[in-house]
N, C-alpha and C positions, 0 to 999 in steps of 0.2 A: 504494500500500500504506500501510494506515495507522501510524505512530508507534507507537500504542499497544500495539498488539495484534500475535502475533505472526501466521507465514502458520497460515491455514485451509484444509485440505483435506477435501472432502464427497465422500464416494462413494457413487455414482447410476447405479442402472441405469439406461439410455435412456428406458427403458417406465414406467418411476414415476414418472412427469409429476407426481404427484398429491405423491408423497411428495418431490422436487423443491422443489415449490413452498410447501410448508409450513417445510420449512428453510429457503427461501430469506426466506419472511417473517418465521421469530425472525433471522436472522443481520443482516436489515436493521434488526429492531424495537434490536437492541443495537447500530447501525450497523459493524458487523463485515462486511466484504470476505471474500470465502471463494472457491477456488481449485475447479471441478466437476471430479471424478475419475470418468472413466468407468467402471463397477466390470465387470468381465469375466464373462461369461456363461458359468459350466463347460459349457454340452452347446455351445456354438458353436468350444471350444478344438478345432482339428485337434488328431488323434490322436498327431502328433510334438511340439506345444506341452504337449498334456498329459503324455505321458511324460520331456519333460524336466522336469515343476515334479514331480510325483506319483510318491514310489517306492512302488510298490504291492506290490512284493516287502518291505521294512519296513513298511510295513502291517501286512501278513498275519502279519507275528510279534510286532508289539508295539505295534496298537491292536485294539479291540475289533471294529470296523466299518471296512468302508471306505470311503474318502468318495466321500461323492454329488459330480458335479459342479457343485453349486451351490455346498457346501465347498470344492471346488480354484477356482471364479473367485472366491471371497472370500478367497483366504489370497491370490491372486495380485492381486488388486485391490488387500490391504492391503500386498503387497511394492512394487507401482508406489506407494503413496504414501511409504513409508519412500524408494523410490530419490527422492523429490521433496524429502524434506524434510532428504536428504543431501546434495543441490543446495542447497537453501535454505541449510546450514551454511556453503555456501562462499560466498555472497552474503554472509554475516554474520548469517544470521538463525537465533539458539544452539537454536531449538526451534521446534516446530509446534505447532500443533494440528490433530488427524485426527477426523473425525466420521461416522460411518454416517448413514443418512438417515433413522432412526426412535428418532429422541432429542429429548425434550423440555428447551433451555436457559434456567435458570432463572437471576431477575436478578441473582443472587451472581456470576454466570460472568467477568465484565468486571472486578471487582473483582480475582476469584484470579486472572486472567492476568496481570495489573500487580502481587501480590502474588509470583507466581512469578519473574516477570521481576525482580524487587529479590533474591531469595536466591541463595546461591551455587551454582555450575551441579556438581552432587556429586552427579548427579539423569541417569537416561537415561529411563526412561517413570514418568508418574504416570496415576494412573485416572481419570477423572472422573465415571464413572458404575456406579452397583453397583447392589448390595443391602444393605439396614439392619442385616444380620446377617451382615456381614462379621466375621472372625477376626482382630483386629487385638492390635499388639506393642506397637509404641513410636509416640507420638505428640511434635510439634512444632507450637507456633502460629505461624500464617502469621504474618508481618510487616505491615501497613497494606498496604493499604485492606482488605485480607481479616478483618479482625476477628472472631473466633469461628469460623473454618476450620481443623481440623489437617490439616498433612500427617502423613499413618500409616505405616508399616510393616505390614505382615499376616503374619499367622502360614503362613496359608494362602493365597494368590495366586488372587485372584477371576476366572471366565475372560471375561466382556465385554468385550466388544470396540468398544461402539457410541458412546466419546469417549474420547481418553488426549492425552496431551501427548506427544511425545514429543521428544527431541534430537537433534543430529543424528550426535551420536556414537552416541548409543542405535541410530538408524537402519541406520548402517554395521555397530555391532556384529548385527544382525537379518540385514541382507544377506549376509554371512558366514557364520554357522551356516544360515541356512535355506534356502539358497539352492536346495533342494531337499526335501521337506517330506511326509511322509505320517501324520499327522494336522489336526485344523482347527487355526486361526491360536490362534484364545482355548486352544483345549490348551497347545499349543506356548509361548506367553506366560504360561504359568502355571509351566511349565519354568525358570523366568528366568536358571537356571544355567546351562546351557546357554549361553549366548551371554553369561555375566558381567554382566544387565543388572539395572541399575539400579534397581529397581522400587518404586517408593513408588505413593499414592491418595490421597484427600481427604477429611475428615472433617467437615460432612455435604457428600455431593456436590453438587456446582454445577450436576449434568444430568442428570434424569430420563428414563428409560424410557418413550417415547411409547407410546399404542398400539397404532402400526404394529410396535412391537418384538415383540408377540407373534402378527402373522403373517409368516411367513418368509415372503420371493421369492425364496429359494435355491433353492428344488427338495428333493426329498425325499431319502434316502439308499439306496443298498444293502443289501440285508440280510446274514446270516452265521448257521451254525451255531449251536443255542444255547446248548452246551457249549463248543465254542472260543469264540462272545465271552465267555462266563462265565469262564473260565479267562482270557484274557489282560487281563479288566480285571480281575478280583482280583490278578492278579499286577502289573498295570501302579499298579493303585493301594499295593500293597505298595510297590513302587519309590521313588513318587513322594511318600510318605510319609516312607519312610526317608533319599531324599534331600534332603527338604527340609528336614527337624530337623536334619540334618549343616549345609548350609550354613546355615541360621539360626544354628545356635551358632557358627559361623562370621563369619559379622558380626557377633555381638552381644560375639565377640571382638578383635573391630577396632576396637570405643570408638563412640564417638560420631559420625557424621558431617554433625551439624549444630551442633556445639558454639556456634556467634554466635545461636542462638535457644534461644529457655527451653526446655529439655525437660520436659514434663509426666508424664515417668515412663508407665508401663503400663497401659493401659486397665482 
C-alpha cells in the first residue's frame, strides 16, 4: 500500500470487463493501488438477502418509486465498501477513497488527496465528483499541494455517488443509520442528517463524469401510480427542504469548523 495515498476502493461489476479496465489504466497512469469491490447484482440477491437490506413497506410511504434491483445491489455494494473502509480505520488508515467504475480522474486528484491528508480530520465524507452548478455555502482553501481547490459546504447536498472520500468514522456513522434502507444510496446521502455526517465537496472537482456514467448497468426500475408518486415526492421534497435549512442554520450556528484555514466567506 502506498504512503501517499490513502486505501482505494473501485466497485465493479464482474461483466464490465471493459469498464474495469479503463479505471484500472487512470489508477495506474496516477500510480495509485486500488482495492476491486465486487459491486452486487440486485436481481441475483435471494429473496431473504433482499428483504433484509430493502424495506419496501417505507418505501411505499415515503419515496416516490421503488427501487429497481439494480438500486438495492448498488446501495449494498456501496454499504460493503463503507464496512471496508471501517476496517481500514482500524488499521490506521483515517479515510478512503471509494470510486464507481465510470468516472473520469483528473491530474489535480493526487494532489487533493495529500492536501486532505494534511487538514484536520473535522470531515466524514467529501464529494469528488459533481456538477458545475452545485449550490454551494461556505468555502475553505485546500492547504498545498492542492492550490486553487476549495473544500465547500452546499447548500443543497449533491446526490453522486461515483467518487467521495470518505472516513472511517463517517463509515460507521452510514452503517448504523442505514443498515436497512428503502430509497437509493445518493438519496439517502443527500439526507446527511440523518446519520450526523459530515459532509463537505470540492471546488473544482478532481473527477469527472466519464461516459460510461450516462449509461446505467443497474437495470431499470419499477414503476408506481402517477398520482401516489406525485404526491409523495412533492411531499418528500417539502421534507427535505425544510429539513435541510433547519440543520444548515444549525451548523452555521456552531462557528466555524475549519478555523486553521483562511475562510473565503460565501460563494
Amino acid at each position: 500500500m502506498s504512503e501517499t495515498f490513502p486505501p482505494v476502493f473501485l466497485i465493479n461489476l464482474p461483466r464490465d470487463e471493459q469498464r474495469l479496465a479503463v479505471m484500472r489504466e487512470q489508477l495506474c497512469a496516477l500510480a495509485m493501488p486500488f482495492e476491486w469491490v465486487q459491486a452486487v447484482y440486485g436481481k441475483d440477491l435471494p429473496p431473504a438477502d433482499r428483504e433484509a437490506l430493502y424495506d419496501a413497506e417505507k418505501n411505499a410511504v415515503d419515496y416516490p418509486l421503488p427501487m429497481s434491483p439494480g438500486e438495492i445491489g448498488c446501495y449494498a455494494s456501496h454499504q460493503e465498501v463503507w464496512r471496508r473502509v471501517a476496517t481500514a480505520g482500524e488499521r490506521g488508515q483515517p479515510f478512503s477513497l471509494v470510486l464507481e467504475d465510470d468516472v473520469d480522474l483528473l491530474p489535480a486528484l493526487p494532489d487533493v488527496l495529500r492536501a486532505v491528508a494534511a487538514m484536520p480530520e473535522r470531515w466524514d465524507m467529501i464529494k469528488l465528483v459533481g456538477r458545475d452548478n452545485e449550490k454551494l455555502w461556505q468555502r475553505w482553501p485546500l492547504p498545498a499541494p492542492a492550490i486553487g481547490t476549495d473544500l465547500v459546504r452546499y447548500r443543497r447536498a449533491p446526490s453522486l455517488t461515483g467518487a467521495y472520500l470518505l472516513s472511517a468514522t463517517g463509515a460507521r456513522k452510514l452503517l448504523r443509520r442505514h443498515a436497512r434502507f428503502h430509497r437509493p444510496v445518493d438519496v439517502d446521502l443527500r439526507h446527511w442528517w440523518l446519520s450526523g455526517l459530515r459532509l463537505y465537496g470540492l471546488s473544482p472537482y478532481p473527477i469527472g463524469l466519464g461516459e460510461e456514467s450516462f449509461v446505467s448497468s443497474i437495470g431499470t426500475r419499477e414503476t408506481a401510480s402517477f398520482l401516489g408518486r406525485r404526491w409523495r415526492k412533492a411531499r418528500g421534497q417539502w421534507r427535505y427542504n425544510l429539513c435541510n435549512a433547519w440543520f444548515n442554520r444549525a451548523l452555521e450556528a456552531a462557528g466555524d469548523p475549519f478555523p486553521e484555514l483562511t475562510h473565503g466567506g460565501r460563494p
